[in-house]
N, C-alpha and C positions, 0 to 999 in steps of 0.2 A: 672268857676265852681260855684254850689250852694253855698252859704253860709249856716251851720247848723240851723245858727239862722234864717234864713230866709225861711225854709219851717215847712209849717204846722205839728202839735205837735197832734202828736196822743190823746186823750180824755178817761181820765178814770176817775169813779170813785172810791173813795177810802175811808172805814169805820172801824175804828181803836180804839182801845179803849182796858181796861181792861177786864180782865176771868169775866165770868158771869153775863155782862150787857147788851146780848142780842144782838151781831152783828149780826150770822145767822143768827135768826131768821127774824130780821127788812130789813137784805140785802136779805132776798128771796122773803121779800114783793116787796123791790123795783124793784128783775128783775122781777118781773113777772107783775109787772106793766110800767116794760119800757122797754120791750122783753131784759135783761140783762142774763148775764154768770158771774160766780161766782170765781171765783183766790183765793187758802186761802195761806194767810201772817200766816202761823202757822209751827213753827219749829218742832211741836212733831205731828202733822197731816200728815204731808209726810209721816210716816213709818205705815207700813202696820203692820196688827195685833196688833196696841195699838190704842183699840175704846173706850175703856170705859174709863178708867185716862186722858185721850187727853181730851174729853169730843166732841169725831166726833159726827158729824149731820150725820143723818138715811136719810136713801134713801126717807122715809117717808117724815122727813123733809123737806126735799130736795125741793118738793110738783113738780119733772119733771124740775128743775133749773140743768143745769150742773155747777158740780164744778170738777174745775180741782187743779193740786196739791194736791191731797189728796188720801195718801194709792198709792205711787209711786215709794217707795226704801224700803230695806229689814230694821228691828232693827240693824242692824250691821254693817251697812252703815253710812258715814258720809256725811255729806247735810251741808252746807254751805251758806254764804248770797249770796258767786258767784253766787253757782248752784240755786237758787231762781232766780235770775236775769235773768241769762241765762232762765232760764225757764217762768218766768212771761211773760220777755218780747216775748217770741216766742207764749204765748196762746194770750198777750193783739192784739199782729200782727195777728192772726186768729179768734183771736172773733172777731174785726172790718173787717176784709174783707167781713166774713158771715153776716154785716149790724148790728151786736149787739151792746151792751155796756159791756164794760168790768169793774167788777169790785170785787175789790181787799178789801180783808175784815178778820184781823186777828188780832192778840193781839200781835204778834214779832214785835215791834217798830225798830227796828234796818232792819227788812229789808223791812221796810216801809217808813224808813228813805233813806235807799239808793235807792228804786227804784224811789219816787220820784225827787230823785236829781242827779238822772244818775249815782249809782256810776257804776267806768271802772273795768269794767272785763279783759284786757289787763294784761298779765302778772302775773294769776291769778296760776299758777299752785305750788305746794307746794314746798316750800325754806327752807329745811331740814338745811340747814347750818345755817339761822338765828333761825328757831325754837331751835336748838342746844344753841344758841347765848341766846336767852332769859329763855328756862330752866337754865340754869349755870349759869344768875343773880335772879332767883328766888333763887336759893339753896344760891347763896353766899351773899343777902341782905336780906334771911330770906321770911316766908310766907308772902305774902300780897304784895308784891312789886309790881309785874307785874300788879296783878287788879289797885295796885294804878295809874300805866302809867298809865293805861288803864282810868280809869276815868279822869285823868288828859288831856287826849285827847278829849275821847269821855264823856262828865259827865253825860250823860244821860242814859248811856249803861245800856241795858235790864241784861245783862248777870251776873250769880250770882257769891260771891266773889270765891268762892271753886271748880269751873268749869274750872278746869286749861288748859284742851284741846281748850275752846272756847278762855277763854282768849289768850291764844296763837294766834291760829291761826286768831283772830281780831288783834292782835297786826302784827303780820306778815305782812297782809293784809295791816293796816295803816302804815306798817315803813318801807316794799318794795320800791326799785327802779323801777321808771315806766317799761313800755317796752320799747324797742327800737324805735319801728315805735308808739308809744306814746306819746316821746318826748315832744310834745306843745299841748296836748291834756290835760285838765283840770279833775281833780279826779273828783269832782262834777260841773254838768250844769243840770239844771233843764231840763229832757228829755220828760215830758208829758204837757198837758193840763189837770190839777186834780182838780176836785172839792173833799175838804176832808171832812171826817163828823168824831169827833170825841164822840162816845160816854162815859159817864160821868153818875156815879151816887156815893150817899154819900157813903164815905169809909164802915161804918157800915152795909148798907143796903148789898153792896158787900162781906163784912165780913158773913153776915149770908147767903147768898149765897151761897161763898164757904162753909160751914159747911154742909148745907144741900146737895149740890153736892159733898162732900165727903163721907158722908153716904149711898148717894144711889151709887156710886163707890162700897161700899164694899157692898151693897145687890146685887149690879148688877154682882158682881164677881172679881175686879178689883185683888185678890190674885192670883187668880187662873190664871188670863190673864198674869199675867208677870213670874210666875212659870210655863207657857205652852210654854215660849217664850224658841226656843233652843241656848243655851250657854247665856243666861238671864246675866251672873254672868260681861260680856265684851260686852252687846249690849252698845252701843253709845247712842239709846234712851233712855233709864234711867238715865240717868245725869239731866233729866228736870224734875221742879217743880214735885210734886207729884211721879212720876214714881220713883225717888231716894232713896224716905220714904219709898216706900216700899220692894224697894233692898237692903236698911239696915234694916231696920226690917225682912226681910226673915235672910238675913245673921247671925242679930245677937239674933234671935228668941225672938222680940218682939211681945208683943199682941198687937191684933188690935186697943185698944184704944190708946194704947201709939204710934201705928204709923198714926192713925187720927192725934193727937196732934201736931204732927213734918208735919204735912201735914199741915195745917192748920196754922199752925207758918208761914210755907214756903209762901202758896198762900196769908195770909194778908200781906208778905213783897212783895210779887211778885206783888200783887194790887199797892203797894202804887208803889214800880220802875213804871210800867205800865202809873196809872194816869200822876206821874210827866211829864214823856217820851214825852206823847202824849199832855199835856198839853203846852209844851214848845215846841213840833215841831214847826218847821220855816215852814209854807207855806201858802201863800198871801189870800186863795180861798178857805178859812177854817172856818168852823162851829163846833161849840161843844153842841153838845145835852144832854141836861140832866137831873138826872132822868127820862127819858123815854119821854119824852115830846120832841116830834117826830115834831114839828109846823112849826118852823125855818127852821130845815133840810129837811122836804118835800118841803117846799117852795121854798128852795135854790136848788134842785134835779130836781124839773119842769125848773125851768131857766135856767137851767144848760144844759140836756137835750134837751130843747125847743132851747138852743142859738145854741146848735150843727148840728140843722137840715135845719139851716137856709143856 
């Protein structure tokens, strides 16, 4: 029998980085310059009818690149790092058969983290008994305890402290008993061939970024998009940056300035998780681009590229 380690490693690549430093845009330069198909690593992009808070790329955009994973499950749906997985790796399996390049370009650090390092979907389906298990040490060791596991595990974790659903079910996720027929099968093994690029720019320059792309959110309508959304008050997609500021604010009838402000609070803390994240990922065949200065990363993208044709 094969050995896993001994057959060739599927080839992608992978462009990661914080909100507002340009990953769509620079990864539709690159497929269109290396016949490429686009996978988005974005946990609030999945759900259909949240385009404008998400900050989705237009068909326009787009400029004829397919992208997949985007606008795929209802607001009221829950999406997972499994269901990512399960699904990345079934489009990176079909983009390479039709002779493309796949590649994977999103700001969720966590499930850029596991798809590069194979995490097992094995025994994936929800453990109501342990989620039970870790509600009843939230309530009995007080707020904040589970996040703290959770960082104490994962210290990098994208996920924010007050997101009690994620945190859960990440914890679930890491404190499960494998599967059975898993047994000697390892959580993480590096499962592709990745060149990563990570993009990088100064905290502040990002900081006025997001401000101005929160402004044009509320010209472009962003109240009106999550008050159109039906039973808005229980979608699952509102728990994410931005989308949440404005579900209290509806709720508790603030004005629009004061819920810019809690928006803006949230994406400078969400910038800074992001940098860190991506900045201390583990993987060997890694570039970090920054401010915009694209030089490196082109260069590393041809060879990269050029090595797989050989």
């Amino acid at each position: 029998m094969v050995q896993e380690n001994s057959l060739k490693k599927e080839r992608i690549l992978v462009i990661g980085g914080p909100t507002g430093v340009g990953k769509s845009a620079y990864a539709v330069q690159v497929a269109l310059k290396y016949n490429g198909e686009i996978i988005s690593a974005d946990s609030v992009q999945v759900y259909k009818n949240l385009d404008i808070g998400s900050g989705k790329i237009t068909k326009e955009e787009m400029q004829g690149i397919p992208h997949h994973l985007i606008d795929i499950i209802e607001p009221t749906q829950e999406f997972s790092v499994v269901n990512f997985i399960e699904r990345a790796k079934n489009c990176i399996t079909d983009i390479i058969s039709r002779g493309k390049l796949p590649i994977i370009v999103g700001g969720t650090g966590f499930y850029i983290n596991a798809l590069l390092h194979g995490y097992s979907c094995g025994n994936n389906g929800p453990d109501y008994e342990l989620r039970d298990r870790l509600v009843r040490l939230e309530k009995t060791h007080g707020k904040g305890y589970l996040y703290n596991r959770l960082t104490e595990i994962d210290k990098n974790t994208a996920v924010r402290k007050n997101d009690m659903p994620r945190i859960v079910r990440q914890l679930e996720l890491m404190l499960r008993p494998p599967a059975a027929d898993a047994e000697d099968t390892p959580i993480y093994s590096d499962m592709y061939d990745a060149l990563l690029i990570v993009m990088d720019a100064d905290r502040d320059k990002l900081d006025d970024i997001a401000v101005k792309r929160i402004d044009k959110m509320f010209e472009d309508g962003l109240m009106r998009e999550v008050r159109n959304l039906e039973n808005f008050y229980t979608c699952r997609a509102l728990l994410s940056v931005g989308y949440s500021d404005v579900k209290t604010g509806i709720m508790h009838g603030f004005s629009d300035d004061e819920i810019k402000s809690m928006m803006h609070l949230n994406y400078h803390r969400l910038i800074k998780k992001q940098q860190t994240f991506f900045r201390w990922l583990k993987w060997d065949n890694k570039v970090i681009l920054y401010n915009w200065n694209t030089t490196e990363a082109d260069k590393a993208i041809k060879e990269f590229v050029q090595n797989g044709l050989r």
